[in-house]
C-alpha positions in Angstrom: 61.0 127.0 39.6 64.0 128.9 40.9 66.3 127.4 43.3 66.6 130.3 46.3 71.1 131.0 46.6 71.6 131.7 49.8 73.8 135.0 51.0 77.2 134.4 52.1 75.7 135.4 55.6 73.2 132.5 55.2 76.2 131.1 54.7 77.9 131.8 57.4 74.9 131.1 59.8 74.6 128.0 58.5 78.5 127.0 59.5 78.5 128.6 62.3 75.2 126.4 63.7 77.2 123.4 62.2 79.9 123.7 64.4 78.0 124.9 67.7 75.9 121.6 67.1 78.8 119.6 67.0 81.4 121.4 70.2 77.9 121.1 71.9 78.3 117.1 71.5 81.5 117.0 72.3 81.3 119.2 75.8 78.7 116.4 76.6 80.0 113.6 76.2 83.7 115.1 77.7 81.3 116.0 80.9 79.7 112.6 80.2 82.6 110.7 80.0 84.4 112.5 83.7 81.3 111.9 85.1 81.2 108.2 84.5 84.8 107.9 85.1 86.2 110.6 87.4 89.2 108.6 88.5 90.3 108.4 84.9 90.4 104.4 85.2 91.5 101.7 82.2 87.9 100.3 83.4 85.2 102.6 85.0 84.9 100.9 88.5 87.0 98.6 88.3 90.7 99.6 89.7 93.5 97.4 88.4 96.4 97.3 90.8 99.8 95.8 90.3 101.1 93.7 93.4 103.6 91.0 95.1 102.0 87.5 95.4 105.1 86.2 97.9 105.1 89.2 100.4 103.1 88.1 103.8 102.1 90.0 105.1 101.6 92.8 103.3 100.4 91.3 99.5 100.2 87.6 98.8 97.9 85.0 96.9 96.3 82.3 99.5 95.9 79.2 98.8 92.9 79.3 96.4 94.8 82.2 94.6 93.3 84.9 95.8 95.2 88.1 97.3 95.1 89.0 100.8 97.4 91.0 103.7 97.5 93.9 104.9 98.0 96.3 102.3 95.3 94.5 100.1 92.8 94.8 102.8 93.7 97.9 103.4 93.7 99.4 100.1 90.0 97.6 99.2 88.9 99.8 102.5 90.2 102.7 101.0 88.7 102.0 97.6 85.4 101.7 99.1 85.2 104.6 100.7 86.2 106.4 97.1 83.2 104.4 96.0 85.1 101.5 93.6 84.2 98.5 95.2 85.6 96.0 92.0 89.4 96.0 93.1 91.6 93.6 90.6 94.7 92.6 92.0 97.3 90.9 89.7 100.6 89.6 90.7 103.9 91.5 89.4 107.7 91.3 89.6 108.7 94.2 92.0 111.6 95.4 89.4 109.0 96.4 87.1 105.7 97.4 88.8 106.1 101.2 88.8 106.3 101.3 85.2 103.7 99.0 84.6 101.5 101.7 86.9 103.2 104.6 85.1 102.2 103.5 81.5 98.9 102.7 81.7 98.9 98.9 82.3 97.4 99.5 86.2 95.6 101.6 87.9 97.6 101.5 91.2 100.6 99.8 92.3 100.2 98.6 95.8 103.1 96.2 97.9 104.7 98.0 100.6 105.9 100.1 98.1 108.2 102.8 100.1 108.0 106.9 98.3 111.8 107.7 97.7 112.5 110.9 95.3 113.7 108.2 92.7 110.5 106.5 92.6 108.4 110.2 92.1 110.4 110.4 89.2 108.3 107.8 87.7 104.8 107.7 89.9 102.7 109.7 92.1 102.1 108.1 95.6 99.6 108.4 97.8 100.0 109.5 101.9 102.4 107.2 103.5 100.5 104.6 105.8 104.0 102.4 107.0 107.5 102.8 107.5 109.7 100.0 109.2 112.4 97.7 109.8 114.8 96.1 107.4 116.2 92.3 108.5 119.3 90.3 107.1 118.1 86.2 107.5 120.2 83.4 107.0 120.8 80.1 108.3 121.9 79.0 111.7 124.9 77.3 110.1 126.0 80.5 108.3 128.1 82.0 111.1 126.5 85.3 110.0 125.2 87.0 113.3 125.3 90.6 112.4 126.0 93.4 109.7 129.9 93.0 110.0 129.9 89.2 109.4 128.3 90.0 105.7 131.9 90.9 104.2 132.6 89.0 101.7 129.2 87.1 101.5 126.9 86.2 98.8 123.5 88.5 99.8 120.1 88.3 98.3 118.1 91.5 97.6 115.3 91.4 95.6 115.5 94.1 92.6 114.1 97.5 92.6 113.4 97.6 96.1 114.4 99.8 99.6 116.6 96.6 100.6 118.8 96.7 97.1 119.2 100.9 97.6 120.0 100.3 101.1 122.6 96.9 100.6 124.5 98.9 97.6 124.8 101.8 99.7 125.6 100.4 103.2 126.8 96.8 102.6 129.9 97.7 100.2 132.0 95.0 101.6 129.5 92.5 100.4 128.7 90.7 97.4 125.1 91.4 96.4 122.4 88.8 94.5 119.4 90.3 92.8 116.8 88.3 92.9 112.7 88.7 90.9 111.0 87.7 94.6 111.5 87.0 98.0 110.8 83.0 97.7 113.0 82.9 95.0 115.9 84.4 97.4 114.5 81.7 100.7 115.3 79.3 98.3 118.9 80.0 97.5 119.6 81.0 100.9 118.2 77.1 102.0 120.2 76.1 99.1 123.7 77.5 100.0 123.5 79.6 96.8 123.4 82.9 98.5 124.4 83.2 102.2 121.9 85.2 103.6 118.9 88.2 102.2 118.2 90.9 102.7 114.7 91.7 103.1 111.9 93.4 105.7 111.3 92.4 109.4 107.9 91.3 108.8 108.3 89.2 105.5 111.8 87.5 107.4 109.3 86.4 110.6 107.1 84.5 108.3 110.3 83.0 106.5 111.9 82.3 109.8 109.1 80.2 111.0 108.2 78.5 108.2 112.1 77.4 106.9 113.9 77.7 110.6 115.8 80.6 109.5 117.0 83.2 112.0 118.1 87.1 111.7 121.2 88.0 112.0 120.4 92.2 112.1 117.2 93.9 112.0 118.1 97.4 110.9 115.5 100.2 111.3 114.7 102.5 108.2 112.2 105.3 108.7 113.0 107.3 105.6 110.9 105.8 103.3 107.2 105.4 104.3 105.4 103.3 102.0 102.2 104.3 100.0 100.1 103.6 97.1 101.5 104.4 93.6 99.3 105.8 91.0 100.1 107.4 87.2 101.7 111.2 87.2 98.3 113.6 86.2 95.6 111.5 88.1 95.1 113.9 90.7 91.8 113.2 91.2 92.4 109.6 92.0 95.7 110.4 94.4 93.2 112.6 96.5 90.3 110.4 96.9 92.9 107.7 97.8 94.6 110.5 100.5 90.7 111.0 101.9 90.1 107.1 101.9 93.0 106.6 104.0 92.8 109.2 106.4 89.3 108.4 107.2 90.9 104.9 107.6 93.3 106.0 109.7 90.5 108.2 112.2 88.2 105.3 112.6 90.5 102.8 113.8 90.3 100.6 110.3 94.2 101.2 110.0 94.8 99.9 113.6 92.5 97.1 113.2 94.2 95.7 110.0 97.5 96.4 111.4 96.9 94.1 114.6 95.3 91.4 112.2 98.4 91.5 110.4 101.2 92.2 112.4 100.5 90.7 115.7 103.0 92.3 118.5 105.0 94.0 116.2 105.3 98.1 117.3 102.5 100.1 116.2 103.9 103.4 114.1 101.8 106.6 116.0 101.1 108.3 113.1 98.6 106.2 111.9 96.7 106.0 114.7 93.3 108.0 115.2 94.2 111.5 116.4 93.2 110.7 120.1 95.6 108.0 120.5 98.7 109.5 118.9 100.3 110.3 122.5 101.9 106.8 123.1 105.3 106.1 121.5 106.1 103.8 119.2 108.5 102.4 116.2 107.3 102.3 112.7 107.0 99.3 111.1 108.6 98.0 107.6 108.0 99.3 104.0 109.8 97.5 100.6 
């Protein structure tokens, strides 16, 4: 018996079916795959996010290790109403969380962090949801009691953040300390190693209480509004984020959490639901 040749058009049929067979299976499981993780997460729903565990009140591990503050709370509400619900937070050094978030190690970087031009060079952010007050703290001993009595002082700033940019710009007379963390800082400040830090208003209260420390300057800083860093390209994610926290913001959930977390401090206007943005007010602080 024969065997039938077939035509070079056969052929041609044949490898053209071939490949429409396989694009086919790969447009499906490209949809499949967007569908299942339209964030473009390391882990569909499950958001990784790189954090502070020393900085009350924004980011910080309780007692049983878990994070809480404001920002945490904050940013789990937001999550929610993008529909992730499994929010991992994991503590970082501030110096390098942006490009841990920028290379693919988190999902979102979230600490106070305040959106400067230098730090879009490196991440998207989200909308800004604070903006605040920078404080110098230092003993009572110290004989520091404002800006002018820093020349020729030992002060602390923690690397990579507002405080740092701010002290090298502004505090030229001094002699600045970089330090991984705030508690880390406290400690050489109780120590005599540095003579004072430079960090923000709501982070010095809770040092001020808890080691009698006082401030010798708390310097407002509105430039620098902090939001939620994400990769560059996950647009998807930035938006749903941006909706999260405006719907946050409209409710009341922002205003609630900000209360809970910042007892008496001024209440910045913009966050507040659209009906209540009439009163004046002064922001609050950002890293």
């Amino acid at each position: 018996m024969k065997k039938k040749n077939l035509r070079p058009a056969g052929i041609a049929a044949a490898a053209l079916a071939a490949v429409l067979a396989l694009s086919g299976c790969g447009s499906t499981s490209a949809a499949s795959s967007t569908e299942n993780n339209p964030y473009g997460l390391i882990q569909p729903g499950t958001i990784r996010v790189a954090s502070l565990g020393d900085s009350k009140p924004y980011t910080f591990a309780d007692a049983s290790g878990n994070f809480t503050g404001f920002d945490v709370e904050l940013f789990k509400d937001v999550a929610h109403r993008a529909g992730v619900d499994n929010v991992v937070f994991t503590g970082q050094d501030f110096s390098g969380l942006l490009a841990a978030v920028a290379n693919g190690q988190f999902d979102a970087g979230v600490a106070a962090i305040g959106i400067t031009d230098k730090r879009k060079e490196t991440v998207d952010f989200s909308d800004g949801y604070l903006a605040g007050y920078l404080t110098v703290i230092t003993t009572k001993t110290s004989g520091i009691t404002n800006v002018d009595g820093l020349a020729g002082k030992r002060l602390g700033v923690v690397q990579g953040t507002l405080q740092e940019a701010y002290a090298v710009k502004n505090f030229t007379s001094a002699s600045l300390v970089r330090f991984p963390d705030n508690n880390t800082a406290i400690a050489a400040v109780n120590s005599g190693t540095v003579d004072a830090h430079f960090l923000d208003y709501e982070a010095a209260k809770a040092y001020e209480d808890q080691h009698g420390l006082v401030s010798a300057a708390d310097i407002p800083s509105f430039d620098a509004p902090a939001g939620f860093a994400v990769a560059k390209g996950k647009t998807a994610f930035k938006e749903a984020l941006n909706k999260g926290l405006a719907a946050a913001m409209e409710d009341g959930t922002w205003k609630k959490l900000y209360q809970k977390w910042f007892p008496g401090s001024p209440m910045p206007k913009q966050y507040l639901p659209k009906a209540e943005q009439t009163a004046s007010a002064s922001p609050a602080p950002s890293k």
